[in-house]
Structure formats: structure tokens, C-alpha cells
matplotlib code that plots the C-alpha trace (Angstrom):
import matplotlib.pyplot as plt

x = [-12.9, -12.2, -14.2, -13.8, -14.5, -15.0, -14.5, -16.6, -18.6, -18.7, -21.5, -22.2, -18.4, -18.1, -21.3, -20.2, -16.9, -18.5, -20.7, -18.4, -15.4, -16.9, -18.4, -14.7, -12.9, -15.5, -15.0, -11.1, -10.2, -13.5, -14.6, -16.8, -18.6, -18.3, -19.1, -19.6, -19.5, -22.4, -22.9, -21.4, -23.6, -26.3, -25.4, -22.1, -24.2, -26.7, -27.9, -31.5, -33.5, -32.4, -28.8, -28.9, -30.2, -27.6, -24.8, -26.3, -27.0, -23.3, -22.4, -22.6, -24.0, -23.8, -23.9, -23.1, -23.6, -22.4, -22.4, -24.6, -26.8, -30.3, -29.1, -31.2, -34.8, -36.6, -33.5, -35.4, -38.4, -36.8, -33.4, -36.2, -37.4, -34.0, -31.7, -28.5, -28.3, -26.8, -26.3, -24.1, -24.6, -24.6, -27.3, -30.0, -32.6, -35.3, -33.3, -34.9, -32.8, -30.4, -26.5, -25.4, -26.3, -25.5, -25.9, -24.5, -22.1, -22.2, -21.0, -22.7, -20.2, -22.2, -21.0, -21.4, -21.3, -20.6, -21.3, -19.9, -19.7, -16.4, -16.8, -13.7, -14.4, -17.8, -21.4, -22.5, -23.1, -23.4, -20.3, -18.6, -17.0, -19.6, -21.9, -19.9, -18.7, -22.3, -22.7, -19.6, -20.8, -23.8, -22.4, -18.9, -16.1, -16.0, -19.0, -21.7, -19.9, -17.8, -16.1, -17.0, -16.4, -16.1, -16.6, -15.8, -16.8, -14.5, -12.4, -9.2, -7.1, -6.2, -9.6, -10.0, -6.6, -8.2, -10.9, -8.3, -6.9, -9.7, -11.2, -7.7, -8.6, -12.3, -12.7, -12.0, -11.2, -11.6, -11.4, -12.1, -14.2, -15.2, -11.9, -11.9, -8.3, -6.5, -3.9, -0.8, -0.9, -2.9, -2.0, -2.7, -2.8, -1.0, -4.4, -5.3, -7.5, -6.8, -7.0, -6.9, -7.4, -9.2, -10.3, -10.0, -13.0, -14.6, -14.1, -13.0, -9.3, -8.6, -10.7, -10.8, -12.0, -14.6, -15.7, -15.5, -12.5, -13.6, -16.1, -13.9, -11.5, -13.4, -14.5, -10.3, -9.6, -12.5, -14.2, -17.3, -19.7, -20.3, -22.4, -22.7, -20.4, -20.5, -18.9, -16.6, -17.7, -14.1, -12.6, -12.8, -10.6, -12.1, -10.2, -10.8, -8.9, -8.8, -9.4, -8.5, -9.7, -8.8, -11.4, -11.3, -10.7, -12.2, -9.2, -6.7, -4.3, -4.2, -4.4, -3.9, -5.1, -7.5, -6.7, -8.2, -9.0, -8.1, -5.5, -3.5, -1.3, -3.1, -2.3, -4.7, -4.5, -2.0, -4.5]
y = [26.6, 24.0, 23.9, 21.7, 23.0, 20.2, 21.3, 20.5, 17.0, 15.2, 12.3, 9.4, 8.9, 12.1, 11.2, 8.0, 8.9, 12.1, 9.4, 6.7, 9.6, 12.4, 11.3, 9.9, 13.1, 15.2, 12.4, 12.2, 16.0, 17.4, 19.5, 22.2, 23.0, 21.4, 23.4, 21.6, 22.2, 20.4, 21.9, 19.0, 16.3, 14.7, 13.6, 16.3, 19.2, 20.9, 19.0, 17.5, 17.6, 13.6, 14.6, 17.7, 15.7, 13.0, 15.4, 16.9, 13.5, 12.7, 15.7, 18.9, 22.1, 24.0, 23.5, 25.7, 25.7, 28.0, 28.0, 25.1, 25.7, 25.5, 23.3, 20.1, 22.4, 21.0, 23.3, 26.3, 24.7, 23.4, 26.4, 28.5, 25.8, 25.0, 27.9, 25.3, 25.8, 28.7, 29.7, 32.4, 36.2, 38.1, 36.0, 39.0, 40.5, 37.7, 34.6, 31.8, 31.2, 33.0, 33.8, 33.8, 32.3, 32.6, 29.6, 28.2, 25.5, 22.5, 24.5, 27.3, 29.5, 31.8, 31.0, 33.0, 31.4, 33.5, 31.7, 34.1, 33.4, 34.8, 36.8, 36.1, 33.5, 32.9, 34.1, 37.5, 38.0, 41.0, 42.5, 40.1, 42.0, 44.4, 41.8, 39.9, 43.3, 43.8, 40.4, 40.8, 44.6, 43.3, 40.7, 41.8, 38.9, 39.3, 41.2, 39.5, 36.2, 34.0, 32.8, 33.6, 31.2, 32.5, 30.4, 31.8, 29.7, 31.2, 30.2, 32.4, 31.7, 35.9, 36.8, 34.3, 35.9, 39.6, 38.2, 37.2, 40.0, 42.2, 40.4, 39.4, 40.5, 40.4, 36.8, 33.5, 31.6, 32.5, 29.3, 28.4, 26.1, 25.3, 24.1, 21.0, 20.9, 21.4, 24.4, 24.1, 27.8, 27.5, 29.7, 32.4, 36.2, 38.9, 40.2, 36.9, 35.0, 31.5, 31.2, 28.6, 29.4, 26.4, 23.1, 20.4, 18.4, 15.2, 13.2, 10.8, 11.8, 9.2, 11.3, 14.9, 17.4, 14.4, 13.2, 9.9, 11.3, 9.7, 12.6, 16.0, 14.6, 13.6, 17.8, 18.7, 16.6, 17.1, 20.4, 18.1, 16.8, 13.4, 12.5, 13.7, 14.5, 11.4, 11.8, 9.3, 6.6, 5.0, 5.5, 9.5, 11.8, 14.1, 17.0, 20.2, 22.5, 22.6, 25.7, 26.6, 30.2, 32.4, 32.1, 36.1, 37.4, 34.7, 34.8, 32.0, 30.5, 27.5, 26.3, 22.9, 20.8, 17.8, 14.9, 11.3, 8.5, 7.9, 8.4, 12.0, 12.0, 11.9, 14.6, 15.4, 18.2, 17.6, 19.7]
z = [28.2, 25.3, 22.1, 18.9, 15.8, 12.6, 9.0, 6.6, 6.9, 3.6, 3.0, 4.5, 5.3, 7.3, 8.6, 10.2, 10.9, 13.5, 14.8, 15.4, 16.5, 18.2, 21.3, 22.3, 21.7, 23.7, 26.6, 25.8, 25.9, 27.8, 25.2, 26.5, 23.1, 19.6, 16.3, 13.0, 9.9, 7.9, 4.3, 2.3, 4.8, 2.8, -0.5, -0.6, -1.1, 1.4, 4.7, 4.9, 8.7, 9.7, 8.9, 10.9, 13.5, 13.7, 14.0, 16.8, 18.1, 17.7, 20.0, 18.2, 19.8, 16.5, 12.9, 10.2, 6.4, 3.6, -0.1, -0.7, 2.3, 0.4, -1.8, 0.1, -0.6, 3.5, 4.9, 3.6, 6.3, 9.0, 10.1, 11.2, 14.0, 14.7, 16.1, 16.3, 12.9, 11.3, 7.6, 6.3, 8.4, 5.3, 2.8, 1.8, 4.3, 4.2, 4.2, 6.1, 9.5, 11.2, 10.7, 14.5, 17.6, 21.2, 23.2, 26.3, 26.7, 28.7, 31.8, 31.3, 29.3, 26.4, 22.9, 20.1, 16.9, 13.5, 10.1, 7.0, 3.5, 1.6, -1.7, -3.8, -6.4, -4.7, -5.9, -5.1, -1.4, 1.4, 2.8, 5.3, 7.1, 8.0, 9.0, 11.1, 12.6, 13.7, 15.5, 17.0, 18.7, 19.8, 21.8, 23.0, 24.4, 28.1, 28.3, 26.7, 25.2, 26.9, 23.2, 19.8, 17.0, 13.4, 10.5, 7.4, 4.5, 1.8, -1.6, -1.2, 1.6, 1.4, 2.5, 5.3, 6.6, 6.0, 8.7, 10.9, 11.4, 11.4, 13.8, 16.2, 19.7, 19.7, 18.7, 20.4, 17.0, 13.4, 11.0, 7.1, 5.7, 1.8, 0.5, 2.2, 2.8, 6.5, 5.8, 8.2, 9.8, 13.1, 15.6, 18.5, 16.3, 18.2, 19.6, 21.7, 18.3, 17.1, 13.3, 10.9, 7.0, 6.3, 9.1, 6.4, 5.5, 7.5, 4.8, 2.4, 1.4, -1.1, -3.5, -5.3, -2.2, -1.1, -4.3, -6.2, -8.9, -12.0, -12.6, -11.7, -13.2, -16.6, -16.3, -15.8, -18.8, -21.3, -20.0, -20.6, -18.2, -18.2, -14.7, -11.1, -8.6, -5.7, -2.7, -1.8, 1.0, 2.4, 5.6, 6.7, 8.4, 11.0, 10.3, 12.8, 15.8, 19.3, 21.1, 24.8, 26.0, 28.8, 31.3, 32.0, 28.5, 25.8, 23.9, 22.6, 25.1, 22.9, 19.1, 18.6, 14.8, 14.9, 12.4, 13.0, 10.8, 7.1, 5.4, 6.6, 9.7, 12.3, 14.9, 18.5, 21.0, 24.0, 26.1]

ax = plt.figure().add_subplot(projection="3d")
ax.plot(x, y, z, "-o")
ax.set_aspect("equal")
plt.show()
């Protein structure tokens, strides 16, 4: 199969972008299943229910969250009636929501999806590792899932690697999200998983990490808060990778990045 995965979508110019974007690529490439990342949606922090909505509208089968996933207060409502979105695994016993979901594609594969939320420079959280661990046994690749998707919404680009390889050969893909920025280092780990340490955002790049850079960089310069952070509204990239699995073993045959729109290179998938 071939999935998409998005990085994290950044106000109302990620927003459009995956609306105006998204339903081409899946059309373009035949995408089997598409896995956003929606944190940073509404406003640049958090994602309320019509932005969720939208998304999925614009072809998504899952979205994930992470650090700011409560942020927008009606998500604390509405993840429990809507099991295509996930918030991070290992948030305490008695979190609203769920941290993985297994769902089936648009040709009937099963697709387990893993959200995690990193602990280095982060607030205090549960053990990753473990937690993902668990989701992992109880739906094996091969056995029970046809691909599992991993995305680890972490600061330090050492522990997104440290899932990497812990998970290599029992995952189909484990990516980054948070920093906003597409790292250069996708590939196929020696145990059959595709990894990227961080998607890139969907986003505004003629800003600081999505955001209008008069006010981060008042708070570099001064150390003094002087407004709000506003996410920046010109033309986004859709940054994200490409997946293509074995159809016997789940695993990575193929690791491709996504960049469209905006102002990076722009790079597709050849497959």
C-alpha cells in the first residue's frame, strides 16, 4: 500500500493549502491512507471540532495532536465521539480520547495509527516507549495490522531517532512532528521501517516555525513579551513523506519526502 503522512498543519494557511492540495495528491499518487498532523490547526495552537472536520473533509483518515492538544478547550468534548482523532498514547490514565487507532484504509488494509509525545525539553509525560510498545503488541504488523504509523511529537531530534530504532522492524513508518521543520534523513532502517525525524510543518515558511516573526522575535531580542503569537497566513508548503509497504510484511519498500507550495523546494514521490 501507499500512505501520506502531513506534518504539522499550521492556521488558516495550512488549512487551505490541505484543502486546496490534498485531494490532487491522493488522486495523483493513489494514496491508500493519509495521516495528518493537526495540533497547530485553529489559531496555531490546539484544533477546534469545524477544523477537525475540514481536514477530514479534505481527505484525511487520521489526525493526530500533541503538546497543545487541549489547548482549543471543545477538544476535551468532542475526541471521545470522534475515534479519527488521536492525542498522544502516553497523556495520564483518564485523558479524554484515545492514543491509537486501527482503522481500515480505502482498500481494506488495517492501519494502526500511534500518536506519542517525546519527553526531552517537553512537559512531564508517561514513558513513550513503553506505551507505544504496548500498542504495538497488541496489534502485531502482518498479523493484526496491515501498516502502523508512528507519530512522535518530540523536541530533540536524539529521541525521535531512539524510537526509530527501537521500533525498526515492527513498524511501517516512524516520523516527527513539533518542530515544524522537514529534516533531510528519510529513509528505509535496516529492520524494514521508514523514518523521518521531523515531517516539516503545513505552513507558512516565510515566518518563525509558522508564526508572524515580529513577536518571537521581540521575545529573542528583549526576553519580554509584548503580544501574541499569530500564525502566519501567506502561501504554505505541504510538507510530509510518502510511504510504500510490502504487501506481505508491512514494512518500508519505499521513503520518499513531500514538499508543495511556498517557498522550499518542492520535491514529490516518483512512486
Amino acid at each position: 500500500m501507499k500512505f501520506l503522512f502531513l506534518g504539522d498543519v499550521v492556521g488558516r494557511a495550512g488549512r487551505d493549502a490541505i484543502a486546496e492540495r490534498l485531494p490532487g495528491l491522493i488522486a495523483r499518487h493513489g494514496f491508500d491512507f493519509v495521516v495528518i498532523n493537526g495540533e497547530n490547526a485553529s489559531h496555531g495552537k490546539g484544533l477546534i471540532e469545524s477544523h477537525f472536520h475540514a481536514l477530514r473533509d479534505a481527505g484525511a483518515d487520521i489526525i493526530t495532536l500533541g503538546d497543545h492538544a487541549f489547548d482549543q478547550r471543545e477538544a476535551l468534548s468532542y475526541i471521545e465521539r470522534e475515534p479519527t482523532l488521536i492525542r498522544p498514547i502516553n497523556y495520564a490514565s483518564g485523558t479524554p480520547g484515545r492514543g491509537a487507532m486501527l482503522v481500515e484504509s480505502r482498500k481494506g488494509h488495517r492501519v494502526l495509527v500511534i500518536n506519542a509525545l517525546g519527553r526531552v525539553f517537553m512537559p512531564p509525560i508517561d514513558d513513550p516507549f513503553r506505551a507505544v510498545d504496548g500498542a504495538v503488541a497488541d496489534a502485531p504488523l502482518g498479523q493484526v495490522a496491515d501498516a502502523i504509523i508512528v507519530d512522535f511529537h518530540t523536541e530533540a531530534t536524539s529521541e525521535i531517532q531512539a524510537m526509530g530504532h527501537f521500533l525498526d522492524g515492527r513498524v511501517s513508518l516512524v516520523v516527527g512532528t513539533h518542530t515544524h521543520l522537514p529534516t533531510a534523513d528519510h529513509r528505509v532502517l535496516k529492520g524494514g521501517t521508514a523514518f523521518m525525524a521531523d515531517a516539516g510543518m503545513c505552513g507558512d515558511f516565510d515566518s518563525i516555525i509558522g508564526t508572524e516573526t515580529e513577536e518571537p522575535l521581540n521575545r529573542f531580542l528583549t526576553g519580554i513579551p509584548n503580544g501574541r503569537f499569530v500564525p502566519a497566513e501567506g502561501e504554505a508548503t505541504l510538507c510530509g513523506v510518502a510511504v510504500e509497504t510490502d504487501p506481505r510484511t508491512g514494512l518500508a519498500l519505499k521513503v520518499a519526502p513531500l514538499r508543495i507550495g511556498g517557498v522550499l523546494a518542492q520535491t514529490e514521490p516518483d512512486f
